[in-house]
N, C-alpha and C positions, 0 to 999 in steps of 0.2 A: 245743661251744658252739652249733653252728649247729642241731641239733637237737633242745636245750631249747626249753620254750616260758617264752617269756616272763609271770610274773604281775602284775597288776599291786601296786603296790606300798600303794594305799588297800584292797584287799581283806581282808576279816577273817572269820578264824575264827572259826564260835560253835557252842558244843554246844546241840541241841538233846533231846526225847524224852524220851519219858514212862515208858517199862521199859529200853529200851537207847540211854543214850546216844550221841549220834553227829555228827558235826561237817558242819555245811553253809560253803560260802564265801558271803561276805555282798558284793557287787558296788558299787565308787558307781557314780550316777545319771549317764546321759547330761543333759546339756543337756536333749534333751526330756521328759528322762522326771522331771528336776527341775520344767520349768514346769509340767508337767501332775499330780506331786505337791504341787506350791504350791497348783494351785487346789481340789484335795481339802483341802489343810489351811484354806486358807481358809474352804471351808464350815464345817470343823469346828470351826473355833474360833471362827466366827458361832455355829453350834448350841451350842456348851460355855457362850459370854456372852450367848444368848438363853436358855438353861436355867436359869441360876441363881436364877428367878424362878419358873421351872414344880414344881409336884410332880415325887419324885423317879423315879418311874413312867413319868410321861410324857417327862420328860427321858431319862433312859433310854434308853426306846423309840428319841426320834429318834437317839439317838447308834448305838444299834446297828443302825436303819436304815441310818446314814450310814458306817458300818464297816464291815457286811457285803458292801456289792458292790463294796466299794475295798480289800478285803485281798487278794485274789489279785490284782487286777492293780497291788499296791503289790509283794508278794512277788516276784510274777513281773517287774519290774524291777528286780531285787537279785540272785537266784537262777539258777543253770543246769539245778537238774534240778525235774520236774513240784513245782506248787503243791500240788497235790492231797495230795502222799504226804508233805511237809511239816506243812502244815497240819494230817494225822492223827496227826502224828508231835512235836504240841509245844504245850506249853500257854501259857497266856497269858501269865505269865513271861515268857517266854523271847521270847513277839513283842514284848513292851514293850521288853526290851533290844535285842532288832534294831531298833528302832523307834528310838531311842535311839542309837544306833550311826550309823543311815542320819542320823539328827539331827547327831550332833557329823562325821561327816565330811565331810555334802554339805552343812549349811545356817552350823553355828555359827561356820567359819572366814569364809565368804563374808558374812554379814552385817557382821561385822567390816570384810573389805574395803571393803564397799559403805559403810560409817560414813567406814570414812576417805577413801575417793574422793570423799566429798559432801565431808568438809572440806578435802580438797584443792581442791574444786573453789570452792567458800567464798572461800577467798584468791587466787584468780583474779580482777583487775580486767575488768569486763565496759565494753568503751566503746560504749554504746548510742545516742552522739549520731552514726554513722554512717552 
């Protein structure tokens, strides 16, 4: 026992590749690597509801602006071996479902939380004449 390594238990397996399948481990998000994907998503999903008005060209564009220099450093917070050989190694697919993945492990439980701690905190008497 004492020289297994420990995995953790939120990591997941995903097959990835385009001629030879092959399985990467998919990492959750430290604490900072969550707030600093929050504020990528946040842009993006300003740009996704400030496009729905633009041609589809120019929307586009900015979305693949806004994804092209935040996909390696969204992978390379998930992953242990090089973004690079990844990336060569896997189509759009399959990053939508890691994407997706990083989604229901690191955000969809936590929002939940965070819904119910607001109503927890809701039926808390506040005495303000203090």
């Amino acid at each position: 026992m004492s020289g297994e390594k420990k995995l953790n238990p939120r990591s997941v397996d995903v097959t990835i590749g385009i001629r030879a399948p092959r399985k990467i481990k998919i990492y959750p998000l430290s604490v900072a690597d969550e707030l600093e994907l929050t504020d990528i998503i946040k842009v993006a999903v300003t740009t996704f509801y400030e496009g729905q008005n633009k041609e589809n060209a120019v929307f586009i564009g900015e979305l693949v602006d806004l994804v092209k220099p935040n996909i390696k450093k969204i992978l390379g917070m998930l992953v242990e071996e090089p973004v690079e050989d990844i990336l060569a190694d896997m189509t759009l697919d399959q990053l939508v479902d890691i994407l997706e993945i990083v989604y229901k492990n690191n955000f969809e439980e936590l929002i939940k939380k965070g819904r119910n701690l607001f109503k927890m905190l809701e039926q808390v008497p506040l005495d303000l004449e203090r």
